[in-house]
C-alpha positions as protocol buffer text, in pm:
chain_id: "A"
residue {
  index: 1
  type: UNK
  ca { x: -1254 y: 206 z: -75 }
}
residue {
  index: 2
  type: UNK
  ca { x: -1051 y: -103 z: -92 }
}
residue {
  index: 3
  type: UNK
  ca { x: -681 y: -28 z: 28 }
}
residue {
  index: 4
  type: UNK
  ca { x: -358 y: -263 z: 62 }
}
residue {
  index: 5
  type: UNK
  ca { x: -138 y: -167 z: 347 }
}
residue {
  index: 6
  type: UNK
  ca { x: 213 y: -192 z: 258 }
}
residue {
  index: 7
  type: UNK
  ca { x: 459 y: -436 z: 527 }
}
residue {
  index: 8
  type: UNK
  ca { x: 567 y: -82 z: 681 }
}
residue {
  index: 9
  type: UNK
  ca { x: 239 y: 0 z: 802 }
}
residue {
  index: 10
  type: UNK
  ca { x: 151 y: -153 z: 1152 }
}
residue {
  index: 11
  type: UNK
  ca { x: -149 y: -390 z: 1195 }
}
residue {
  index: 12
  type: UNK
  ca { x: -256 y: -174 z: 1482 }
}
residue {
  index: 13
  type: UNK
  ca { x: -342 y: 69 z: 1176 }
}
residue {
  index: 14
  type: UNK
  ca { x: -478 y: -278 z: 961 }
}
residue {
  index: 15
  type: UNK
  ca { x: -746 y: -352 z: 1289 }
}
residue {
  index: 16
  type: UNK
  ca { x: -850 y: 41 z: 1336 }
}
residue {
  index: 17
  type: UNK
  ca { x: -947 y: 82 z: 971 }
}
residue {
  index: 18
  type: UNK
  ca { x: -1113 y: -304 z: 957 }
}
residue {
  index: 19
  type: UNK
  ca { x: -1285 y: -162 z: 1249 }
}
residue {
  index: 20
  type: UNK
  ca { x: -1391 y: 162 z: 1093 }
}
residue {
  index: 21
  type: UNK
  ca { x: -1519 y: -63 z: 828 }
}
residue {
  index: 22
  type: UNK
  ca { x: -1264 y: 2 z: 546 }
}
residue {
  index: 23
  type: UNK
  ca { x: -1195 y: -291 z: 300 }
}
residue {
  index: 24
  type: UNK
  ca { x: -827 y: -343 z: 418 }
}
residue {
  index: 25
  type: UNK
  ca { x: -594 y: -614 z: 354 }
}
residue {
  index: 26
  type: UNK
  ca { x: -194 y: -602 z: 489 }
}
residue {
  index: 27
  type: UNK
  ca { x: 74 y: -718 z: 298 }
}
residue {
  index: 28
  type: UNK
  ca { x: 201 y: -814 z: 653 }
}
residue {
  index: 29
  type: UNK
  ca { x: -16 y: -1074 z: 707 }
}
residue {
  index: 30
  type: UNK
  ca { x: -121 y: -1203 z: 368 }
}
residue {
  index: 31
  type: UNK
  ca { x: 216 y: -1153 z: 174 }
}
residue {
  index: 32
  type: UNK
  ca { x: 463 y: -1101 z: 415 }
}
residue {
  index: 33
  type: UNK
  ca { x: 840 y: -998 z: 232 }
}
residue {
  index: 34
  type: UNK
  ca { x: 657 y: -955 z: -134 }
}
residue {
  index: 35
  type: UNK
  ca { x: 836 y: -758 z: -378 }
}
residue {
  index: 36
  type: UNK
  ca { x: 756 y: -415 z: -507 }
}
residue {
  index: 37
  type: UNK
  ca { x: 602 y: -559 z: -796 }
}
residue {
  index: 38
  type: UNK
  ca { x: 461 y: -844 z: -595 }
}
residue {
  index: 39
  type: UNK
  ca { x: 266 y: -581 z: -434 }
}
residue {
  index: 40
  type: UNK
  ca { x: 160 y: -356 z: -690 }
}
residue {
  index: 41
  type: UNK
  ca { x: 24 y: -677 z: -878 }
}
residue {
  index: 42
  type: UNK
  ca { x: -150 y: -762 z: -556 }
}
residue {
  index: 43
  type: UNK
  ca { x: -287 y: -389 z: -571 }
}
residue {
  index: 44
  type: UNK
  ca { x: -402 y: -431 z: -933 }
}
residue {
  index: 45
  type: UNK
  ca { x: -554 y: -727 z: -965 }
}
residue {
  index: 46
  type: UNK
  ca { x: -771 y: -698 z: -613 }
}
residue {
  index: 47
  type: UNK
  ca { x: -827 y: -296 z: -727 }
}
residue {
  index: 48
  type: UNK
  ca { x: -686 y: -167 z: -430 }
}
residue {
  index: 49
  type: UNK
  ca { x: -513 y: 157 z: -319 }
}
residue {
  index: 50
  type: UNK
  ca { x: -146 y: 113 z: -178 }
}
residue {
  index: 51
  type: UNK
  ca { x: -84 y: 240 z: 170 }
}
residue {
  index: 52
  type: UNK
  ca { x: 295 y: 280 z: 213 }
}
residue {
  index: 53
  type: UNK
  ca { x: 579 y: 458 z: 368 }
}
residue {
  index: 54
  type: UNK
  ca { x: 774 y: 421 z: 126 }
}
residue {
  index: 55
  type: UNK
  ca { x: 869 y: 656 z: -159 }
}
residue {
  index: 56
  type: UNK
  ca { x: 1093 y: 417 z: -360 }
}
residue {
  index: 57
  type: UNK
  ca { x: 782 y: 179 z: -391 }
}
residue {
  index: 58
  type: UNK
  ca { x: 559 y: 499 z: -555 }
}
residue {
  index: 59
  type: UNK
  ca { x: 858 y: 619 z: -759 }
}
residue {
  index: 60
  type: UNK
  ca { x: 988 y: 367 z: -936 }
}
residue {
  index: 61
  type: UNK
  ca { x: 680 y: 213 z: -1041 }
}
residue {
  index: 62
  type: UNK
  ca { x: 523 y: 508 z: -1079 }
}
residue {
  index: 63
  type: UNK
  ca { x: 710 y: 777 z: -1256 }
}
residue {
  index: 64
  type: UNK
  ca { x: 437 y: 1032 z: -1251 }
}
residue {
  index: 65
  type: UNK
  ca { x: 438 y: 990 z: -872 }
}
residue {
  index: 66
  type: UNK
  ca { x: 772 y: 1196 z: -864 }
}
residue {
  index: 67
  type: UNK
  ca { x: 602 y: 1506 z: -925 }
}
residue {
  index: 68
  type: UNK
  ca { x: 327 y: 1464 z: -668 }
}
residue {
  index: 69
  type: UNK
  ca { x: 565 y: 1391 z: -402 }
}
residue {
  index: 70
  type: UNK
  ca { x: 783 y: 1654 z: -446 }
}
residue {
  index: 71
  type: UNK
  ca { x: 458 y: 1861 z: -360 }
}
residue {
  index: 72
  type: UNK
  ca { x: 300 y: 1649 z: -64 }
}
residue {
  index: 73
  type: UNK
  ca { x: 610 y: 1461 z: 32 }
}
């Protein structure tokens, strides 16, 4: 599983799951203040999974999101 962590995650979260052995890069550290669609691009063209904290990010690029929030959110 290849996963970007958003700038809100910490990097003590970006060195447990390295450690773990997850295929993690942050946006901290190799894109720090990228925009929404600087990130999602990122996300796309590496094939990774977004790790964020932040609904806006999901929602607004991702209508369908909405509805999945409202449930787990």
């Amino acid at each position: 599983m290849k996963l970007l962590l958003d700038e809100n995650i910490g990097l003590k979260v970006y060195y447990e799951l390295e450690k773990l052995g997850f295929d993690v890069k942050s946006v901290y550290v190799a894109a720090r203040s990228a925009s929404d669609e600087e990130v999602i691009r990122l996300a796309k063209d590496e094939n990774r999974i977004i790790v964020t904290m932040t609904k806006i990010l999901v929602t607004l690029h991702y209508p369908i999101a909405r509805q999945a929030l409202y449930f787990y959110g």
